[in-house]
C-alpha positions in Angstrom: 101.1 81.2 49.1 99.2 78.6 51.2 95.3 78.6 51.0 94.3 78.7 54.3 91.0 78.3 53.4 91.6 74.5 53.1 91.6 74.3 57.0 87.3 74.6 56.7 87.6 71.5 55.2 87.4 68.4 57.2 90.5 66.3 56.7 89.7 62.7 54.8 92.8 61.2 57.0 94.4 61.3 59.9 97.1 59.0 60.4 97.2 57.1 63.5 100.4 57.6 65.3 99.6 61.2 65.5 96.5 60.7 67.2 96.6 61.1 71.6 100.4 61.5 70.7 102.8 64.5 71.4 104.2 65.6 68.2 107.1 67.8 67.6 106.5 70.0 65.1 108.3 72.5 63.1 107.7 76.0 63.8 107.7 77.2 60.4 105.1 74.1 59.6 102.6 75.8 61.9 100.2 78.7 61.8 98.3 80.9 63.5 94.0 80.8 62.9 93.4 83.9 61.5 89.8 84.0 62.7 90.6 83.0 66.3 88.7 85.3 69.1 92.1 86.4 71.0 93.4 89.5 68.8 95.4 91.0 71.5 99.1 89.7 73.0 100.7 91.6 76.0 104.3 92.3 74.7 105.7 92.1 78.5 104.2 88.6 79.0 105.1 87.3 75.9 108.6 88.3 77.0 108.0 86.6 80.3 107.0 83.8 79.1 109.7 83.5 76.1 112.3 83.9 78.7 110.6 81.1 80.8 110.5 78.7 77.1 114.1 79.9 76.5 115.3 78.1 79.8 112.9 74.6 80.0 110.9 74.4 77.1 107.3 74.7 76.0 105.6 72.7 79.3 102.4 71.9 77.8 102.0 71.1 74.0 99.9 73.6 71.6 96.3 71.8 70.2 97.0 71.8 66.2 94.8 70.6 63.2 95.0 68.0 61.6 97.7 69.2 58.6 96.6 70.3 55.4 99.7 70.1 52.5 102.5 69.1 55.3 100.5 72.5 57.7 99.2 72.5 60.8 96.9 75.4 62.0 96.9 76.1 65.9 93.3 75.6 67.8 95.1 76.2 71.4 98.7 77.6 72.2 98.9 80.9 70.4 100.7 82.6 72.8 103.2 79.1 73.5 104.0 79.5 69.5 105.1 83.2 69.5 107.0 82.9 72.9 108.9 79.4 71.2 109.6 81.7 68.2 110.7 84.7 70.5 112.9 82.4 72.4 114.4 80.8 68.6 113.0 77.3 69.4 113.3 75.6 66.1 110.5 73.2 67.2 107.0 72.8 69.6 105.4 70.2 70.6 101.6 69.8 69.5 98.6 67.4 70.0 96.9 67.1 66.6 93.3 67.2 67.5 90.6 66.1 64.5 87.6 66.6 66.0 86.9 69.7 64.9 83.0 70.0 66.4 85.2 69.7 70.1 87.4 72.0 69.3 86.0 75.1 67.5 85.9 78.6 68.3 84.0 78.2 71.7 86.8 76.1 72.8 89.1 78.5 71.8 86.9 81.2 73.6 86.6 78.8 76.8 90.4 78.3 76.9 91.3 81.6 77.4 88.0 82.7 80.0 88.1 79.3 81.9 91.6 78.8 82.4 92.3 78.4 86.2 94.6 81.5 86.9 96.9 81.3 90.0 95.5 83.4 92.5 98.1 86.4 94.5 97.7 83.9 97.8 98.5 80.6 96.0 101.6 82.2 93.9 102.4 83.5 97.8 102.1 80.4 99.4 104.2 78.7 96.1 107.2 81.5 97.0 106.9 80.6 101.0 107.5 76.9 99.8 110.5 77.7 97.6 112.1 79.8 100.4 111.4 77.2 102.8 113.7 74.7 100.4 116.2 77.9 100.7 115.6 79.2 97.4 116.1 84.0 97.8 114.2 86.1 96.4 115.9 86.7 93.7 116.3 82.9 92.4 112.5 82.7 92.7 111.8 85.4 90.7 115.0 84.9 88.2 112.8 81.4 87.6 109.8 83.0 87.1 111.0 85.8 85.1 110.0 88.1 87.7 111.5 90.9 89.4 112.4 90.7 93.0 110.0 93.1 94.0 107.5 91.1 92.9 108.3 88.0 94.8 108.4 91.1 97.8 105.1 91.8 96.9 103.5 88.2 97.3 105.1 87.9 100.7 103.0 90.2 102.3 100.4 87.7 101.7 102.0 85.5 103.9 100.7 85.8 107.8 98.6 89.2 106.9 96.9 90.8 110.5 94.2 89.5 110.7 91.3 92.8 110.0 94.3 92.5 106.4 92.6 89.0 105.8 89.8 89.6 106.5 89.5 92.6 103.7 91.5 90.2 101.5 89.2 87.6 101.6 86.3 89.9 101.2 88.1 91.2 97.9 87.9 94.7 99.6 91.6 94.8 98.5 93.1 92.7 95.9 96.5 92.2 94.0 99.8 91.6 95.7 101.5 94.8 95.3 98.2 96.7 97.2 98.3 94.0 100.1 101.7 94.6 100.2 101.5 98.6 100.3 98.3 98.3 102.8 100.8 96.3 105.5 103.3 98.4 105.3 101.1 101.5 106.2 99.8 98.6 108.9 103.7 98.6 110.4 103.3 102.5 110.6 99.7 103.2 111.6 97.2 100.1 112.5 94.3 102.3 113.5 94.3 103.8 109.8 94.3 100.7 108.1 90.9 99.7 110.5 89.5 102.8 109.8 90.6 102.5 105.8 89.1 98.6 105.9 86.1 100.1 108.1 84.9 102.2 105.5 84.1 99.6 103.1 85.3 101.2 100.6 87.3 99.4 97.6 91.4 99.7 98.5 94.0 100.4 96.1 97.0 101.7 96.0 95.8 105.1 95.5 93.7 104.9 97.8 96.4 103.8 100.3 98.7 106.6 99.5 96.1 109.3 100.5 96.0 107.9 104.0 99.9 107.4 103.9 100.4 111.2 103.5 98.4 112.6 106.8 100.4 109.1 108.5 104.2 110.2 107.4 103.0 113.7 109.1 101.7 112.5 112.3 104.7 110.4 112.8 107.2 113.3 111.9 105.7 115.1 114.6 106.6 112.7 116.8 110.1 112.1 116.1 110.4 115.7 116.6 109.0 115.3 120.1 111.8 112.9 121.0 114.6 115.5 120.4 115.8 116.2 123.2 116.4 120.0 122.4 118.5 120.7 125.3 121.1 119.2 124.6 123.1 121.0 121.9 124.7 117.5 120.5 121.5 116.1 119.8 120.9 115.3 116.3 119.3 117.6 114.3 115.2 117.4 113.7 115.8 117.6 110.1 117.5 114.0 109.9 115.3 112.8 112.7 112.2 113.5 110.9 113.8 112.0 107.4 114.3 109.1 109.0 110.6 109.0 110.4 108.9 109.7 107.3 110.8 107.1 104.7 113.3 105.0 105.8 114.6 104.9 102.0 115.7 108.2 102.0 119.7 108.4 103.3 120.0 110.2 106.5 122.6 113.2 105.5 124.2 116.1 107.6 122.1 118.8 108.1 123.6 122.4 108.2 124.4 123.7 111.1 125.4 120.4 113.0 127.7 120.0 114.9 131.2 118.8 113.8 131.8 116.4 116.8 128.3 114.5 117.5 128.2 112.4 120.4 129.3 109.0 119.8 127.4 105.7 121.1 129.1 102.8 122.1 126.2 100.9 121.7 123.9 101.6 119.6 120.7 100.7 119.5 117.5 101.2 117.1 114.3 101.6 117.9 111.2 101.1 115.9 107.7 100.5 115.0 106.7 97.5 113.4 102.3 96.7 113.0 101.9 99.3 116.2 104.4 97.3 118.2 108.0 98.9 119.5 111.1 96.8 118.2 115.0 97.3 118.6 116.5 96.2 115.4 119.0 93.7 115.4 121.6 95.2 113.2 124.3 92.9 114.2 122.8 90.0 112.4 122.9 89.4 109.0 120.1 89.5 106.9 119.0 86.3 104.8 118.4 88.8 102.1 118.5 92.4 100.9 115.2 94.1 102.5 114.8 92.4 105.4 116.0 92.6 108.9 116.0 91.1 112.2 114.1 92.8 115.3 113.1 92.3 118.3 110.2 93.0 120.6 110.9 94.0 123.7 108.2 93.1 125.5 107.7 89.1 123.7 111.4 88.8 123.7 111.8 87.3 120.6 113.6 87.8 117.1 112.1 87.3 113.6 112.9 88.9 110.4 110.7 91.8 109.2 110.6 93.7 105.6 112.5 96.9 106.8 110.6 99.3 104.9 107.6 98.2 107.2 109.5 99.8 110.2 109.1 103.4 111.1 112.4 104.5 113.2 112.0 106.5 115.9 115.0 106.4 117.8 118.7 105.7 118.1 120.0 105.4 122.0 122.9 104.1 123.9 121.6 100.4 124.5 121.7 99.5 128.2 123.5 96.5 129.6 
């Protein structure tokens, strides 16, 4: 067995051509420090980030020692040198770095606290760029082994309303996935996202789901005030308040209706999208699944919108 102990002794020699220079080492000729600060490894990262190795390689080399007996023991890259091994890379490449007063268990502290993280907005603004070269959703986050929800997520980062931005950049609510959940109650309910931001409380996504409940309520009153109950062919309450209060959940027959509804010739679906009425534009094809096209009436003009941001609260014969 090797004597790891040999790595607290400073190496006599260290040739020169492995000095500044990218090596490519063996994995089974490199080792973990077993007295390195980071103990713990998130299993669903290292599988991210295995996947990521599997299709272009390590991107940045691993730190190593100097070896001892043909060994090199890792200083930086712990996490590069599972994933290679995850992803069956037979190699990695390392930096052999011999001074050992640079690069001792501060640095290895440092590396992991001082690491400049991608913030939600800039991995946002990297997604906007990649869809702007015509890259989906679902390429993005295939190359960032991702799912597509999460690329969904980051989006609503993208042109937030502005009181949004403002709680963003105030770090009142953070994380992609709570921006995103906090604009879609926007789509439904502006006033209760002020009030929410207003309070000055922290926002998360339990937080938000309180204020969606008392929300999907209000808005399946409503729909139900819309029925036009006179009219014994109007469609039932039950599927118009469905429809109201998630626009996930299929709209089904509801007993008692009748057998013959009343067709439309031309449809035409209305909505609310950030406190605003739209129609939507189901006649043109989406660039990708979860989005649609609509329209506001009163600016006239079409842009694509997430669809689950839209509460419905009508369907009517469009006029000519």
């Amino acid at each position: 067995m090797f004597d790891l102990s040999q790595f607290d002794k400073a190496p006599t020699f260290v040739p020169d051509n492995q000095i500044a220079i990218v090596l490519s080492l063996p994995l089974d000729k490199v080792i973990e420090d077993p007295t390195q600060p980071r103990t713990e490894f998130d299993a669903e990262e290292l599988t991210k980030l295995s996947e990521d190795i599997a299709r272009r390689g390590v991107q940045a080399p691993i730190a190593v020692r100097p070896a001892v007996e043909g060994i090199y023991q890792i200083i930086h890259g712990a996490r590069r040198f599972r994933a290679s091994g995850m992803a069956g890379l037979p190699t990695i490449p390392a930096i052999v770095q011999p001074d050992e007063v640079a690069f001792d268990d501060y640095s290895q502290v440092l590396e992991n606290t001082q690491r400049d993280n991608l913030t939600a907005l800039d991995i946002a603004r990297f997604i906007k760029k990649r869809k702007a070269l015509g890259e989906s959703n679902s390429q993005i986050a295939r190359n960032l082994s991702e799912k597509p929800e999460w690329v969904t997520y980051h989006l609503a980062l993208i042109d937030m309303p502005p009181e949004i931005q403002q709680a963003y950049d105030a770090g009142q609510v953070t994380g992609a996935k709570a921006t995103y959940e906090l604009r879609k109650l926007h789509g439904k309910d502006p006033d209760a996202v002020k009030e929410l931001i207003a309070s000055g409380e922290e926002i998360t996504q339990v937080r938000i789901r309180e204020v969606v409940a008392p929300v999907r309520a209000v808005h399946t009153i409503q729909a139900e005030t819309t029925v036009n109950t006179s009219d014994p062919e109007s469609p039932p309450m039950a599927i118009e308040k469905m429809a109201a209060v998630d626009m996930n959940v299929p709209v089904v027959a509801a007993v008692g209706q009748s057998s013959s509804p009343k067709s439309l010739t031309v449809p035409s679906v209305i909505g609310i999208y950030q406190g605003v009425p739209v129609q939507v534009l189901f006649q043109l094809k989406p660039s990708e699944p979860g989005v649609v096209w609509v329209r506001s009436p009163e600016a006239d003009a079409q842009r694509e919108v997430l669809a689950d941001q839209i509460t419905l609260i009508r369907i009517e014969e469009a006029t000519p």
